[in-house]
C-alpha positions as CSV (number, residue, x, y, z in Angstrom):
1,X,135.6,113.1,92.9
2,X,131.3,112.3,93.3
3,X,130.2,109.7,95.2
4,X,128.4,106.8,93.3
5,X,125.1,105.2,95.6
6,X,122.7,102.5,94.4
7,X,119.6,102.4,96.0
8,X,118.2,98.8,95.3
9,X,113.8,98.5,94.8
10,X,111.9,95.8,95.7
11,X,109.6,96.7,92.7
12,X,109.0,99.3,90.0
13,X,107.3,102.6,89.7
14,X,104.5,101.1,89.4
15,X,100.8,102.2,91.8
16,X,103.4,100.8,94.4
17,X,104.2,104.2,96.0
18,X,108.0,104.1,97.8
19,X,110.3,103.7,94.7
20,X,108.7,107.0,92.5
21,X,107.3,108.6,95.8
22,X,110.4,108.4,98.0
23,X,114.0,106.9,96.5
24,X,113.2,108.6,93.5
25,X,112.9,111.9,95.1
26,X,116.0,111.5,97.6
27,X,118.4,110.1,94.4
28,X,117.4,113.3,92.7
29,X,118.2,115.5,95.8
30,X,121.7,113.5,96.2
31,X,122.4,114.1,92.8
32,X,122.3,118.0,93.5
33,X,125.1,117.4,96.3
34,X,127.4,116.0,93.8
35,X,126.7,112.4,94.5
36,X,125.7,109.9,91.4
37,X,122.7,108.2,92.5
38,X,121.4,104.5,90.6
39,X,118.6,103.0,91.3
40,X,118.1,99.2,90.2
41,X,114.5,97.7,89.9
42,X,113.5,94.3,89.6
43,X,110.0,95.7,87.6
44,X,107.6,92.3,88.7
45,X,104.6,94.5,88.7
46,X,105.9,96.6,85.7
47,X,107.1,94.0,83.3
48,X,106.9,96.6,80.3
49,X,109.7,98.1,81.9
50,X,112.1,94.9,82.3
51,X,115.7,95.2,80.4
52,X,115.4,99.1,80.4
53,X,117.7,101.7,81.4
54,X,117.0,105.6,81.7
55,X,118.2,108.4,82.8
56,X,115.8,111.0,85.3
57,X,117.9,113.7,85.4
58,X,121.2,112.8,87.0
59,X,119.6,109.5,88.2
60,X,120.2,106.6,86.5
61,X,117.6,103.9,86.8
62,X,118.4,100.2,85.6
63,X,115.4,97.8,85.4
64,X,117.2,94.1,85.2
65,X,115.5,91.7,82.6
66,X,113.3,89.0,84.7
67,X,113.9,85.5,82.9
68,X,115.3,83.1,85.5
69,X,113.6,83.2,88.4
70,X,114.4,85.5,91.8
71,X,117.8,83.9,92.2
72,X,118.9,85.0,88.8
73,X,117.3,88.5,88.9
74,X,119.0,88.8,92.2
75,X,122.2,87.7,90.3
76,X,122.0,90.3,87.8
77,X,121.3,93.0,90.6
78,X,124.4,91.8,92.4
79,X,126.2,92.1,88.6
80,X,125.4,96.3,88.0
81,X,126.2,96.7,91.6
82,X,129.6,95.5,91.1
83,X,129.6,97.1,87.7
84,X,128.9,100.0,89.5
85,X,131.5,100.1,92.3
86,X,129.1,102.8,94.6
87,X,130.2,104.1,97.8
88,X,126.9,103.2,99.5
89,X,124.4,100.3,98.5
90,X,120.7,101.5,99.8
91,X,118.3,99.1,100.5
92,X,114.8,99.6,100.1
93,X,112.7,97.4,102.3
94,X,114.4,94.6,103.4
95,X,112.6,92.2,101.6
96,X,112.3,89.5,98.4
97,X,114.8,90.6,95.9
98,X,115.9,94.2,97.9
99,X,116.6,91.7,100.9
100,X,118.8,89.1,99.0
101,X,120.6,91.4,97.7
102,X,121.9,93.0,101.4
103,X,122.3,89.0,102.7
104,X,124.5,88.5,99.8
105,X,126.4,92.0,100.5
106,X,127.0,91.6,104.0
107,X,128.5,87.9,103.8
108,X,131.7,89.6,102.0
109,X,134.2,90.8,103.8
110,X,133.7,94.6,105.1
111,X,136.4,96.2,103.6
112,X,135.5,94.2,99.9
113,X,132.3,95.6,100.3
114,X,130.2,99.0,99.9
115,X,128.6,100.2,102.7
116,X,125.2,99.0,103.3
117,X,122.3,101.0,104.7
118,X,118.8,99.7,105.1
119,X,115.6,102.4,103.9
120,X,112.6,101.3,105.8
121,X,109.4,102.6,105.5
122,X,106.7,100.2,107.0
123,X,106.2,97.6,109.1
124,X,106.9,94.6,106.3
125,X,105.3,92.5,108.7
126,X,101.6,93.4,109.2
127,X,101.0,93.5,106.2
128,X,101.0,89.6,105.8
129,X,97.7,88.5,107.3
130,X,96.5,91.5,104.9
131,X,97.9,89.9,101.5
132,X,97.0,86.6,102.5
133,X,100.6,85.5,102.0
134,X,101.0,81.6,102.6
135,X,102.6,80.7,105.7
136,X,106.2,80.2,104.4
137,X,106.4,83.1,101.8
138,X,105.2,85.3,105.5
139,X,107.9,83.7,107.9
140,X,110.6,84.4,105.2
141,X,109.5,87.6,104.5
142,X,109.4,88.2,108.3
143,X,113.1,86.3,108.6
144,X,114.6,89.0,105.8
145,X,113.2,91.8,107.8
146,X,114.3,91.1,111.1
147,X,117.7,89.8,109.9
148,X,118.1,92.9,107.4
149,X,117.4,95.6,110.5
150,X,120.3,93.7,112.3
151,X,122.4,93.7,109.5
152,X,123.0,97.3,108.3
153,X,126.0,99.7,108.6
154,X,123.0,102.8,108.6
155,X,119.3,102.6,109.1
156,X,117.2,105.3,107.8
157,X,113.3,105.2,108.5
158,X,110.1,107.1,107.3
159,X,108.3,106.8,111.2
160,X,109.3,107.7,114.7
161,X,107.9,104.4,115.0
162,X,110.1,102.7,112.7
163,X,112.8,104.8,114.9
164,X,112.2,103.4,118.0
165,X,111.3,99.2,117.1
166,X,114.4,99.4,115.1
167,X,116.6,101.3,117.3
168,X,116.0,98.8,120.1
169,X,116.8,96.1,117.4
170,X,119.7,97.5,116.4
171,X,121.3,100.1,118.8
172,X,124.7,100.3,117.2
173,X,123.5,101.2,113.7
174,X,123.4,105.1,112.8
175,X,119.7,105.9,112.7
176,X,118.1,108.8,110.8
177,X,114.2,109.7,110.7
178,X,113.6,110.4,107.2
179,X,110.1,111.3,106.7
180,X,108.5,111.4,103.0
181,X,108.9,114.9,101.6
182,X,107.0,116.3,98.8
183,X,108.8,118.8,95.6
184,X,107.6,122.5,95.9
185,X,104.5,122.3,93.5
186,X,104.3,123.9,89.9
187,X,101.9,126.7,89.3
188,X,99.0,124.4,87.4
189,X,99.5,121.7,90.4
190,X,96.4,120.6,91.9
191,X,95.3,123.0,95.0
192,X,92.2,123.1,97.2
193,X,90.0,126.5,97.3
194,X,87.6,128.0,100.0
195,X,84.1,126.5,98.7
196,X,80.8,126.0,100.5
197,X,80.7,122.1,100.3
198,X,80.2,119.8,103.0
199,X,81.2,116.9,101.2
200,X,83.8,114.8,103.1
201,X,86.6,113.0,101.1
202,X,88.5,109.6,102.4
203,X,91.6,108.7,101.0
204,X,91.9,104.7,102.0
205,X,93.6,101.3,101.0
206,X,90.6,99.7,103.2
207,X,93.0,99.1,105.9
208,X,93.2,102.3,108.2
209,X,89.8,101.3,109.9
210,X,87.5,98.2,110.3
211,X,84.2,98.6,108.5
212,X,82.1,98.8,111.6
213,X,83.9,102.0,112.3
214,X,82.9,104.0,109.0
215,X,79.3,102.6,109.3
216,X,78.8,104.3,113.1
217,X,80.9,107.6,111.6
218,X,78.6,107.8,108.5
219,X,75.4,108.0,110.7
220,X,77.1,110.0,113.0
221,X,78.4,112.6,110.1
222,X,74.9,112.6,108.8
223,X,73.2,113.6,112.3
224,X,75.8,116.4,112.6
225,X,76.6,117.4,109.0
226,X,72.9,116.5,106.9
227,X,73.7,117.9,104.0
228,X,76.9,115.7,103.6
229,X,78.3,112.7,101.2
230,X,81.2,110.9,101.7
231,X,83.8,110.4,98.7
232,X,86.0,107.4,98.9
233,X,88.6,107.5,96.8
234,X,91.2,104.8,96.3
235,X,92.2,101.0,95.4
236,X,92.1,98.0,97.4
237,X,95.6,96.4,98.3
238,X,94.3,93.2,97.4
239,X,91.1,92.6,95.6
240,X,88.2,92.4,97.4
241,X,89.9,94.0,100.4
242,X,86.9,96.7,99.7
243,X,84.3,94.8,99.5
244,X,83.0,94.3,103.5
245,X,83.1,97.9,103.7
246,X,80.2,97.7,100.6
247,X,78.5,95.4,102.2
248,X,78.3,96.9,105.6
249,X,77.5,100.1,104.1
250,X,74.6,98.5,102.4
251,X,73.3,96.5,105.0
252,X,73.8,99.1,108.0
253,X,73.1,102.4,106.6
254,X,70.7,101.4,103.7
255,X,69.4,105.1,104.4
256,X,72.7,106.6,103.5
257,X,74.2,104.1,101.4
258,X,72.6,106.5,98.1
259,X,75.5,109.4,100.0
260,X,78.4,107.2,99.3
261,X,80.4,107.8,96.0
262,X,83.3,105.1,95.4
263,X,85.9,106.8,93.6
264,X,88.2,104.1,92.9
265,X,92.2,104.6,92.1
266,X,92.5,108.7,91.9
267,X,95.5,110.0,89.6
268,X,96.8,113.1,89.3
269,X,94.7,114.8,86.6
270,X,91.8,114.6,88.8
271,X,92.6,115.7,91.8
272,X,91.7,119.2,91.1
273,X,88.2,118.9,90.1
274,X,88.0,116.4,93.0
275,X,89.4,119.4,95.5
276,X,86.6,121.2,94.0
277,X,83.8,118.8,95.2
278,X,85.3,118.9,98.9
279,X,85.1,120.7,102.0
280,X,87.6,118.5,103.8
281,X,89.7,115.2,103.7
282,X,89.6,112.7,106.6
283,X,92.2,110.4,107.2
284,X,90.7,108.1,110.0
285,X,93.5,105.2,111.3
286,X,93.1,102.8,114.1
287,X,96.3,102.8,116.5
288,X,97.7,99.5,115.1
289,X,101.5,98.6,114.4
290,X,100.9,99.2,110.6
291,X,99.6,102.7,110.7
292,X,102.3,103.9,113.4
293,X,105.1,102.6,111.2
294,X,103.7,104.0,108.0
295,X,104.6,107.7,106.3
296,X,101.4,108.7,104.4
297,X,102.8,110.1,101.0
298,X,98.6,110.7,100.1
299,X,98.7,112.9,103.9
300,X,101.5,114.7,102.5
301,X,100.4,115.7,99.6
302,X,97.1,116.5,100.6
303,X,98.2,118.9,103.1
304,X,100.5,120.3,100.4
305,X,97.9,121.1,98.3
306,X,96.0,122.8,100.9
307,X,93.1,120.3,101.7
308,X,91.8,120.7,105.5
309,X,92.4,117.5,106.9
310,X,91.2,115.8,109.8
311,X,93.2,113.1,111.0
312,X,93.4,110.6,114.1
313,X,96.5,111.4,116.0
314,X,97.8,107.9,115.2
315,X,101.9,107.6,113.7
316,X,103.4,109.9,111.1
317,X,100.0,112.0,111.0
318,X,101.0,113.7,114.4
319,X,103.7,115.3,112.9
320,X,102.0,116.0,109.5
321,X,99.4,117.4,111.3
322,X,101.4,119.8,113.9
323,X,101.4,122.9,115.0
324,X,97.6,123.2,113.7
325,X,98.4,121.9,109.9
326,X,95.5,119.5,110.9
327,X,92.5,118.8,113.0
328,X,94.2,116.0,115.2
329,X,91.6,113.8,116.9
330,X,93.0,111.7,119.7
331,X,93.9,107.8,118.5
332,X,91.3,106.7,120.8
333,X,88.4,109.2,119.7
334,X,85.6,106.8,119.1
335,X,83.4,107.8,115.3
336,X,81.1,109.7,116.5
337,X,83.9,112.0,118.1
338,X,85.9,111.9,115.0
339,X,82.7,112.8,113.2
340,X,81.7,115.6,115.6
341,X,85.2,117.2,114.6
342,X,84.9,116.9,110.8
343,X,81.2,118.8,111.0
344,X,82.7,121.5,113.5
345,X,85.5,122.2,110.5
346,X,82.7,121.7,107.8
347,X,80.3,124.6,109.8
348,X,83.4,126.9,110.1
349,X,84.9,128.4,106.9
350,X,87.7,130.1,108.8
351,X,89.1,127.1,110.5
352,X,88.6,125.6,107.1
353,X,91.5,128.8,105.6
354,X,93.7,128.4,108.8
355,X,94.2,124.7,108.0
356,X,94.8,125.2,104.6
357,X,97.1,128.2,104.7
358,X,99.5,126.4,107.8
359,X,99.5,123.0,106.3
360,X,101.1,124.4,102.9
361,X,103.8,126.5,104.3
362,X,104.3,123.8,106.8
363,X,104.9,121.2,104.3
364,X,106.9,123.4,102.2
365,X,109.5,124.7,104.8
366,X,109.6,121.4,107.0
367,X,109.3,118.5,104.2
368,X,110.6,119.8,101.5
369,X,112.5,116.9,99.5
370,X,115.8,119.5,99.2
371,X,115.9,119.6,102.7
372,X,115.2,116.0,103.6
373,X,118.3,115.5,100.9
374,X,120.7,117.4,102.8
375,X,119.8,115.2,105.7
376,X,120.2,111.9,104.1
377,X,123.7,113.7,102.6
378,X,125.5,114.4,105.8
379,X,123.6,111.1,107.3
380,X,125.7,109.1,104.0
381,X,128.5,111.5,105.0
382,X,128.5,110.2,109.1
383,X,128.1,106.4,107.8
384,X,131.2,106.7,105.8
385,X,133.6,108.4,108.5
386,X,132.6,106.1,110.5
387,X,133.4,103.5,108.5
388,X,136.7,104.9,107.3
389,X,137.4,105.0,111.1
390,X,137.0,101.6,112.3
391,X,139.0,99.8,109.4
């Protein structure tokens, strides 16, 4: 007889990356170890979606209807789980909707209950002063995360980072790293090629480093790299989060400023004539709480297709980046180091194929999502025997 799990989103599959990026990808894996995998969405930031069920495969996904407020949505998530009856109840982030749904499921009695495991993936936290969230929305959101590590039967987590903060908060939970994976790609799937460029492309959400820092890298780069421009590609968490870095690229490097291209959101359909434009991809971060707990599903993929990369030695990137998949530069590395590293790989084709060639098979034989499935399996498969054990 399967197995029935519910993974439960805080949001849609939407620009939002962890529901289609991550729980999507490890339902579909379950599903190939015989387990039925749901995952319920309350779709705030894709109210097209509300009221609509599909299937992906063998995944069923179940966006409730949003009239009523967050108490009633959180009602009606409550309702398919007990229509349901899963084995396991997932929880991704433990916040807003997601997080009301595990303090409702753990005030029932254990053995009227599913299991409840807790999917974490950043560092809910820090990223308050960023959205500007009042002061009570933050301290609750910050109440459901600490109170929804302490209050799992399994953690699983996307950092070694996330590992450690959560292990010491929770000791007797079963922990499992579970870093984002990435699907083998399909033959017309977007892949970097040797070229001669020295263009530079940066991935961001304009909170990996402060504006001062790419001002001092982009005269730096353009000392040691003059033929040069910068691409930055990517959206804003909140709007106008970008705008300082304009401005101080304006007002400090008015020289330079014409060697700047903002790319704005990148999709999929054109990433290969971007790949084309490129010589490298830098993914710069500052040694912060927020960029150790995060897993960079853009990192991933951009190794997977093959990109050189050169990346600060900060979190997740340290393992992306072993065993010579990237150009590590030490956290502390000041800009002008980090640029002095991304002209050496510029000025040197074959580091440039060595980077591309290890970071693909690395990312296909250690983060494949079939084998970060079997892991969350026999993790799901641990959680329940010891569960069966203790009643």
């Amino acid at each position: 007889m399967s197995r029935r799990v519910c993974f439960v989103a805080p949001f849609g599959l939407g620009q939002k990356t962890t529901v289609w990026a991550r729980t999507l990808p490890l339902a579909r894996a379950l599903a190939t170890h015989g387990w039925r995998p749901t995952i319920l969405i309350p779709p705030w930031d894709t109210p097209q979606d509300a009221g609509r069920r599909w299937r992906d495969g063998a995944v069923e996904i179940v966006n409730i209807a949003l009239t009523g407020g967050l108490l009633a949505q959180t009602q009606r998530l409550l309702h398919e789980i007990s229509r349901i009856q899963p084995d396991i109840v997932h929880i991704v982030k433990p916040r807003a909707h997601a997080g009301l749904v595990q303090w409702r499921l753990w005030g029932k009695r254990r053995d009227k209950r599913p299991a409840v495991l807790l999917d974490a993936d950043d560092w809910e936290q820090a990223w308050a002063p960023i959205n500007r969230y009042p002061w009570l929305v933050a301290r609750f959101l910050a109440w459901q995360e600490e109170w929804g590590i302490r209050h799992a039967d399994g953690v699983t987590v996307a950092s070694r980072w996330l590992a450690e903060t959560i292990g010491q908060a929770n000791p007797n939970a079963p922990l499992l790293w579970l870093p984002n994976g990435v699907e083998a790609p399909t033959p017309d799937a977007p892949r970097w090629h040797p070229n001669s460029s020295r263009d530079v492309l940066f991935f961001t959400r304009f909170v990996e480093i402060s504006p001062r820092w790419l001002v001092r890298f982009l005269f730096s780069l353009y000392e040691k790299s003059p033929g040069s421009n910068l691409l930055i590609a990517g959206a804003p968490v909140r709007v106008g989060l970008d705008r300082p870095y304009r401005l101080a690229i304006q007002q400090n490097a008015l020289q330079s400023a014409a060697r700047v291209e903002w790319l704005g959101f990148i999709d999929r359909n054109q990433l290969a004539a971007l790949y084309a434009r490129i010589g490298c991809a830098i993914f710069p971060a500052e040694p912060t709480a927020l960029q150790q707990a995060k897993c960079s599903v853009r990192l991933a993929n951009t190794l997977l297709a093959g990109v050189p990369v050169v990346a600060s030695a900060v979190g997740e990137q340290i393992t992306y980046g072993a065993d010579g998949a990237a150009r590590l530069v030490p956290a502390q590395a000041t800009p002008e180091e980090f640029a002095a590293a991304v002209a050496e790989l510029l000025a040197t084709p074959a580091q440039q194929r060595t980077l591309s060639e290890v970071a693909r098979q690395r990312l296909l034989t250690r983060y494949n999502w079939r084998v970060l499935g079997a892991q969350l399996e026999a993790f799901y498969q641990r959680v329940l025997g010891d569960r069966s054990s203790s009643e």
